[in-house]
C-alpha positions as CSV (number, residue, x, y, z in Angstrom):
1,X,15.1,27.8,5.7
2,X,12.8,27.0,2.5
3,X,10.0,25.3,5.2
4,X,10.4,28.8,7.6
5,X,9.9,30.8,4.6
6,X,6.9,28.7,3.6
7,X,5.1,28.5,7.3
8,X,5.2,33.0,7.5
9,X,3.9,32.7,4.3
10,X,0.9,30.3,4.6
11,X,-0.9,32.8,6.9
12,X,-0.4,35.8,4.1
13,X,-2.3,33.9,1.3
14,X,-5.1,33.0,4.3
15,X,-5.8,36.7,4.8
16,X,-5.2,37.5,0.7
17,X,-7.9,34.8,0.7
18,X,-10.3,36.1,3.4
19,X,-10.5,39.4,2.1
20,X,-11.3,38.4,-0.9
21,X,-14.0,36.2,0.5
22,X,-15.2,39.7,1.9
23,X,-15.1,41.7,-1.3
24,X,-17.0,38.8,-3.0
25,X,-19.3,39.1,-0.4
26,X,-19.4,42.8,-0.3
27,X,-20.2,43.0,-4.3
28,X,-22.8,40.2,-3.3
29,X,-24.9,42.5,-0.9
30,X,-24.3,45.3,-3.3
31,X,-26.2,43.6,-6.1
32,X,-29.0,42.2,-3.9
33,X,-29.1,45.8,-2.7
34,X,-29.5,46.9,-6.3
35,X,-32.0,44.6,-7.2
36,X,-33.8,45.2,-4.2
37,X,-34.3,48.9,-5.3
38,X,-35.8,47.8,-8.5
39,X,-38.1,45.0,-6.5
40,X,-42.2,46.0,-5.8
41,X,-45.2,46.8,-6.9
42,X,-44.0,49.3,-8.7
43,X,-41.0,47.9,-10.7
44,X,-37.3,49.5,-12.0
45,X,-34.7,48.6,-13.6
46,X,-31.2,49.1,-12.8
47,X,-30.1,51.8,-15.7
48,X,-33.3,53.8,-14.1
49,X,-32.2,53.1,-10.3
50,X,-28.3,54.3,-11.6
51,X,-29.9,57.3,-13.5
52,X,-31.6,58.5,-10.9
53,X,-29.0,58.6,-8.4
54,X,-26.8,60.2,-11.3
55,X,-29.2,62.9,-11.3
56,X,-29.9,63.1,-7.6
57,X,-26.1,63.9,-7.4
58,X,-25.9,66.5,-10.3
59,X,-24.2,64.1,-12.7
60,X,-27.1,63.6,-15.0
61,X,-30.5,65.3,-15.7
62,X,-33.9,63.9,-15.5
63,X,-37.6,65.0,-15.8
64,X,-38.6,66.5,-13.2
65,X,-41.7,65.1,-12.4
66,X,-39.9,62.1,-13.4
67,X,-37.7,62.9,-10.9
68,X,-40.0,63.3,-7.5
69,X,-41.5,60.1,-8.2
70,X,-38.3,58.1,-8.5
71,X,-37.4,60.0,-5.3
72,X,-40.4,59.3,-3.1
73,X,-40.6,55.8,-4.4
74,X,-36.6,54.8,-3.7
75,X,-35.9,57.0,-0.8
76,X,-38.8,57.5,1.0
77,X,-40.7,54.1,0.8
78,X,-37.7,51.7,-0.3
79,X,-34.3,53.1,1.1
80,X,-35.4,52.8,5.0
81,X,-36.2,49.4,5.0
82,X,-33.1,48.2,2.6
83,X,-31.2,50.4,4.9
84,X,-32.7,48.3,7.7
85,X,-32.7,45.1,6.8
86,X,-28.8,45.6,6.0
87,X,-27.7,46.6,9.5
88,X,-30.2,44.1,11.0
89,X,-29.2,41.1,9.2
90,X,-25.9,41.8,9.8
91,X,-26.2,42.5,13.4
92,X,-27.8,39.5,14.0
93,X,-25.5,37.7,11.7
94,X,-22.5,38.4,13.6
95,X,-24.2,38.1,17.2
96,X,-24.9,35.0,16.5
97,X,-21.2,33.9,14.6
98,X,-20.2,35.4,18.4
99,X,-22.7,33.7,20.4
100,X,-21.2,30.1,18.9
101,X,-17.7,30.7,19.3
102,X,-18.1,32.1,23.2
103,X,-20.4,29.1,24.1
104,X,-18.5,26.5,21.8
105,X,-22.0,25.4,20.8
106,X,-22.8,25.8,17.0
107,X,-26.2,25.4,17.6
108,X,-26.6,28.9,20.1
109,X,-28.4,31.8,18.3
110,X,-28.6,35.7,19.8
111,X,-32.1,34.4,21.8
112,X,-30.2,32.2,23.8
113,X,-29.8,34.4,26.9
114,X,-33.1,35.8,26.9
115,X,-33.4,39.1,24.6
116,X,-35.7,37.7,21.9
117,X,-38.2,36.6,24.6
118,X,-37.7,40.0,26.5
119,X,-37.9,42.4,24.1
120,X,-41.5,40.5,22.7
121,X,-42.5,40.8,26.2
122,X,-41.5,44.8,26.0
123,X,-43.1,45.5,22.7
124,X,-45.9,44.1,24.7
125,X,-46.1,46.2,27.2
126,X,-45.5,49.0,25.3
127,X,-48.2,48.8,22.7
128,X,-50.8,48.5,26.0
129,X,-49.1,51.7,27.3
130,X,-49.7,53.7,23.5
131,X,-50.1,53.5,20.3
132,X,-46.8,54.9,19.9
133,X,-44.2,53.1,17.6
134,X,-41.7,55.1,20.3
135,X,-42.7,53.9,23.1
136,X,-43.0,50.3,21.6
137,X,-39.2,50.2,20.4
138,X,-38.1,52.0,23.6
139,X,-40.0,49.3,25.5
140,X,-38.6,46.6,23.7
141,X,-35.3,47.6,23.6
142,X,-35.4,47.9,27.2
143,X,-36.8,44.6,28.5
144,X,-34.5,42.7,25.9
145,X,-31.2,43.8,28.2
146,X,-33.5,43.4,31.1
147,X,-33.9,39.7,30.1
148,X,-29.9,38.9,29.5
149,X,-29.4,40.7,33.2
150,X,-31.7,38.2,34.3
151,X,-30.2,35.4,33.0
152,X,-26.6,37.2,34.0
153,X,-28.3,36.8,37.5
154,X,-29.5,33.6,37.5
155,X,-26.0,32.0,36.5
156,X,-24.0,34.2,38.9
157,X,-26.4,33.0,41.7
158,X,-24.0,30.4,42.6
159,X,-20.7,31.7,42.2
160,X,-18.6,31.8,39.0
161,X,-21.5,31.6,35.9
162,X,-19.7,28.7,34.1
163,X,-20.9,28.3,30.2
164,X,-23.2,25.6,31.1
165,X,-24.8,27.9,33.8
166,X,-25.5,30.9,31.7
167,X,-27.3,28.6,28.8
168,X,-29.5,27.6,32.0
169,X,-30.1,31.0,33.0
170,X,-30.6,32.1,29.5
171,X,-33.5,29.0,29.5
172,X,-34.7,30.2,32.7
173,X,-35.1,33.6,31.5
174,X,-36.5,33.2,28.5
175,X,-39.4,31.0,30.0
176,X,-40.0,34.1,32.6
177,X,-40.6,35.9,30.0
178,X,-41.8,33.9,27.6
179,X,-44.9,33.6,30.1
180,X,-45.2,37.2,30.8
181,X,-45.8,37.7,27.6
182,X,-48.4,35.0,27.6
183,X,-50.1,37.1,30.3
184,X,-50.3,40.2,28.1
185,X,-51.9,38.5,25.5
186,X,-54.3,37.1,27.9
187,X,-55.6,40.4,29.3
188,X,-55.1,42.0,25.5
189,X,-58.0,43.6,23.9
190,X,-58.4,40.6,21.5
191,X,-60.1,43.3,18.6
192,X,-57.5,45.9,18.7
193,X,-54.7,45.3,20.8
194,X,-54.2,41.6,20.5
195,X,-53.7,41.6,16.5
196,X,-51.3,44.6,17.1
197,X,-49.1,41.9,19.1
198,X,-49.2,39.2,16.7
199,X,-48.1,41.5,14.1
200,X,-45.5,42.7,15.9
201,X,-44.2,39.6,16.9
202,X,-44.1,38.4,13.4
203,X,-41.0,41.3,12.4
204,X,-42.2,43.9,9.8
205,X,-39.7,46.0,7.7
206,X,-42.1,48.4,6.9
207,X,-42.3,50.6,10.3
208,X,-38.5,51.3,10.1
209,X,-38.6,55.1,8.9
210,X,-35.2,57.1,7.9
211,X,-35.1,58.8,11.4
212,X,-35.0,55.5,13.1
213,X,-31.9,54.3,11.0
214,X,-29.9,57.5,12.1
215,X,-30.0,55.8,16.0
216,X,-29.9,52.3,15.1
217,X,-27.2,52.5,12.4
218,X,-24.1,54.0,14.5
219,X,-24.6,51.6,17.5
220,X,-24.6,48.1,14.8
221,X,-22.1,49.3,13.6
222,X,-20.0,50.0,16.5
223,X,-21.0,46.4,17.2
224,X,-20.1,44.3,14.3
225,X,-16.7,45.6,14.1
226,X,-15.8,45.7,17.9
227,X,-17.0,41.8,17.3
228,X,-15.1,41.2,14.5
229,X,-12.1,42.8,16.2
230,X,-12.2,40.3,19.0
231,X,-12.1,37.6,16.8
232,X,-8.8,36.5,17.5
233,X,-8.9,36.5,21.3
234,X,-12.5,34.2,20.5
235,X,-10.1,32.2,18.2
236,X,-7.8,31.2,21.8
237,X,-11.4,31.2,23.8
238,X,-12.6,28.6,21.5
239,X,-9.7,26.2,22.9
240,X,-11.0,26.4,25.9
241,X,-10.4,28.5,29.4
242,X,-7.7,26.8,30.6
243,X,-5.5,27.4,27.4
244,X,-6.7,30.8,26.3
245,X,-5.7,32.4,30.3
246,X,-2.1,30.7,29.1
247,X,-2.0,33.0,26.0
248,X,-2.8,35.8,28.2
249,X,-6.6,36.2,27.2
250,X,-8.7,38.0,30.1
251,X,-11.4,35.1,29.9
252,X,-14.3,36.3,32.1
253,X,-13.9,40.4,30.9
254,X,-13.9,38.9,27.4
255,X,-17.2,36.7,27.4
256,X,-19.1,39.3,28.9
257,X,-17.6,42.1,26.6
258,X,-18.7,39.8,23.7
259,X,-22.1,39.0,25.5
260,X,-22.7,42.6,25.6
261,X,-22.0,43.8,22.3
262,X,-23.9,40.6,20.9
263,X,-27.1,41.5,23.4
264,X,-27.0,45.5,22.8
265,X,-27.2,45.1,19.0
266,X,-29.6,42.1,18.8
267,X,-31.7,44.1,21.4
268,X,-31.1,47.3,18.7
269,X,-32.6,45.6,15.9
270,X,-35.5,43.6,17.8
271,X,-36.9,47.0,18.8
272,X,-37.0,48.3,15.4
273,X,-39.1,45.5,13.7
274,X,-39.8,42.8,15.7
275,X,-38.8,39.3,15.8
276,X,-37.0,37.9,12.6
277,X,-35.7,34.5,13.3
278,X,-32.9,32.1,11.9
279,X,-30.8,34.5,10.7
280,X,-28.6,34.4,13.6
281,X,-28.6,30.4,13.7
282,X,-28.0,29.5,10.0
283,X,-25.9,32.4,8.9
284,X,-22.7,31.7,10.6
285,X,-23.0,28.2,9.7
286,X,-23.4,28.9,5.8
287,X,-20.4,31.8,6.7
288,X,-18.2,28.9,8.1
289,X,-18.3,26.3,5.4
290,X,-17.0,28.9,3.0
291,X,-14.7,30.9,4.9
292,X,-13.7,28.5,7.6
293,X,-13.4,28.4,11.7
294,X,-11.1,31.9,12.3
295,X,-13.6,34.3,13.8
296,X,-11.6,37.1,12.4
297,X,-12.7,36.4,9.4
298,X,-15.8,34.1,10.5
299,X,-17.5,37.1,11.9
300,X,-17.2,39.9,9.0
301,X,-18.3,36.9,6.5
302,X,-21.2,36.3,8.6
303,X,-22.2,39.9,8.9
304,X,-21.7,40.6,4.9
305,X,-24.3,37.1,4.2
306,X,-26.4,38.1,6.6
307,X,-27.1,41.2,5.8
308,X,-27.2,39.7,1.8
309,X,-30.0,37.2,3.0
310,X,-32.0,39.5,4.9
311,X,-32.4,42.0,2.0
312,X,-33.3,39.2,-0.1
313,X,-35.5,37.5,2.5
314,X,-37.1,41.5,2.3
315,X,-37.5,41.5,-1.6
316,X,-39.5,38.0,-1.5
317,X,-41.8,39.3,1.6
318,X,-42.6,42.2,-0.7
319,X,-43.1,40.4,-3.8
320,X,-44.3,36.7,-4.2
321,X,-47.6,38.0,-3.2
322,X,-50.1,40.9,-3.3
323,X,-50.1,41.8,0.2
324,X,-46.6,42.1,2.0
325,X,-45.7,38.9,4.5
326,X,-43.9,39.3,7.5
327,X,-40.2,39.0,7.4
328,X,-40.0,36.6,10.1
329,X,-42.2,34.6,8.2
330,X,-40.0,34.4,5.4
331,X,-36.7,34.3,7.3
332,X,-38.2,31.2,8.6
333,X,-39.7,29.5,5.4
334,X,-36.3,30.3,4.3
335,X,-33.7,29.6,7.3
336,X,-35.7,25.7,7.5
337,X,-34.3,24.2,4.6
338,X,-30.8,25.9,4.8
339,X,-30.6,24.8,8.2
340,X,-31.2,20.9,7.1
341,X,-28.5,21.7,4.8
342,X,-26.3,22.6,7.1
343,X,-27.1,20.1,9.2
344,X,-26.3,17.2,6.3
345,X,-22.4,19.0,6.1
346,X,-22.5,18.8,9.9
347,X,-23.0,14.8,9.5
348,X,-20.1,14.4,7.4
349,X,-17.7,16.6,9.7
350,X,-17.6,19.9,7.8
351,X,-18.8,22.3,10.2
């Protein structure tokens, strides 16, 4: 009776555990958040950040001149691209926590099936076609899903798309367009349209404006909690196909539900700034050595750190030097040595 009582009650302190791994987590992001705020050219403290908002909601009063300046410099100019690089790093954060636990592999990122190499190819296009941010992100956003369909083809050429074929399509795919995007550089305008692409590809925070985050924020959102919500079904898929149709799990509609929501909000936040790498890859891993294997959990945790890193990834591309440096630059110089951490726990059986 005393060992019954103790196995229903082992899975009650996991969860009281896990959440508050996620309110730790949650307070983290809010403080990097915070301090992002007061981080720039320009600086602020916290009491001023906390003052103004006080006054901005009627609680306290402030200068007024005082006032509009705080305003244009923390909503206008800061808020979009904190706003942005929250729902980015978490979409990508818990793409790729979903990408690992559909293809067993932790070494799959959200690129795997195609969408980082076809959206590039789309921004591409689209900044040939017109100046227009618009068109760019609709462009990208576009050819990224037209990528994982490709792929999607490619392994169901030959019947049931096993794991191992839609990694190959994803590989195939990726190449295809890896190559047409070679070709637009080629025949690119190498003094006005060529360094437009290179920029681009390099991920910028500081094109997202307010309007965009009213589209982009509803559908990552929808996203990373659908994914998290399957994390219990990927829990029985991670056993393997055989086992998880004997608990009942819908195998096939599940990978390609979880391939779809993973691909629509990687494709989502692609189109917005361009490519910003590593966050997909090394996240999860850092999210399972704390929190452990259970995707229920896995996936949240992964989405609260990745959204923490990629606001703090933001804060050093804005600050270390006097011109801003690309985000994907600094998710890179950053995602490198966490990665060979990662790597040294994987040696020793902890991941």
């Amino acid at each position: 009776m005393d060992e019954a009582r103790r196995s229903r009650q082992r899975p009650r302190g996991g969860a009281l555990m896990g959440l508050r791994w996620l309110g730790l987590f949650a307070l983290l992001l809010l403080a990097t958040v915070v301090i992002a705020f007061g981080f720039g050219r320009f600086p602020l403290g916290a009491a001023e950040i906390v003052r103004f908002f006080m006054a901005a909601a009627g609680i306290h009063g402030m200068e007024e001149q005082r006032y509009e300046t705080l305003r244009n410099l923390i909503i206008d100019i800061r808020y979009p691209r904190i706003a942005a690089a929250v729902l980015i790093g978490a979409a990508l954060a818990s793409a790729g926590a979903a990408f690992q636990a559909v293809f067993r592999n932790p070494l799959v990122s959200p690129g795997l099936l195609g969408v980082l190499a076809g959206a590039a190819f789309g921004a591409s296009i689209g900044i040939l076609m017109s100046g227009s941010w618009v068109v760019v992100q609709v462009c990208a956003f576009a050819a990224g899903l037209l990528a994982v369909l490709v792929g999607l083809g490619i392994a169901n050429l030959f019947g049931s798309a096993s794991i191992i074929m839609l990694v190959l399509g994803g590989v195939i795919s990726s190449a295809l367009f890896t190559s047409l995007l070679t070709i637009v550089k080629y025949v690119a305008d190498p003094q006005s349209e060529l360094p437009v692409i290179v920029y681009w590809l390099m991920g910028n925070m500081g094109m997202i404006r307010t309007e965009q985050l009213t589209f982009m924020a509803l559908p990552v959102l929808i996203g990373v909690v659908l994914l998290s919500l399957m994390g219990r079904a990927l829990d029985a898929l991670s056993m393997g196909d055989d086992e998880a149709r004997t608990l009942g799990i819908p195998v096939t509609a599940l990978r390609y539900a979880v391939i779809g929501l993973a691909t629509l909000i990687s494709a989502i936040t692609v189109s917005a700034v361009g490519m910003v790498g590593w966050v997909g890859l090394i996240i999860p891993h850092v999210a399972r050595l704390i929190v452990g294997p259970s995707n229920g959990l896995l996936i949240p945790a992964s989405a609260l750190l990745g959204a923490t890193f990629l606001v703090a990834a933001d804060i050093a591309a804005r600050s270390v030097a006097s011109i801003e440096i690309p985000i994907g630059i600094v998710t890179e110089l950053l995602g490198i040595p966490v990665f060979v951490l990662v790597l040294s726990r994987a040696r020793k059986g902890w991941v």
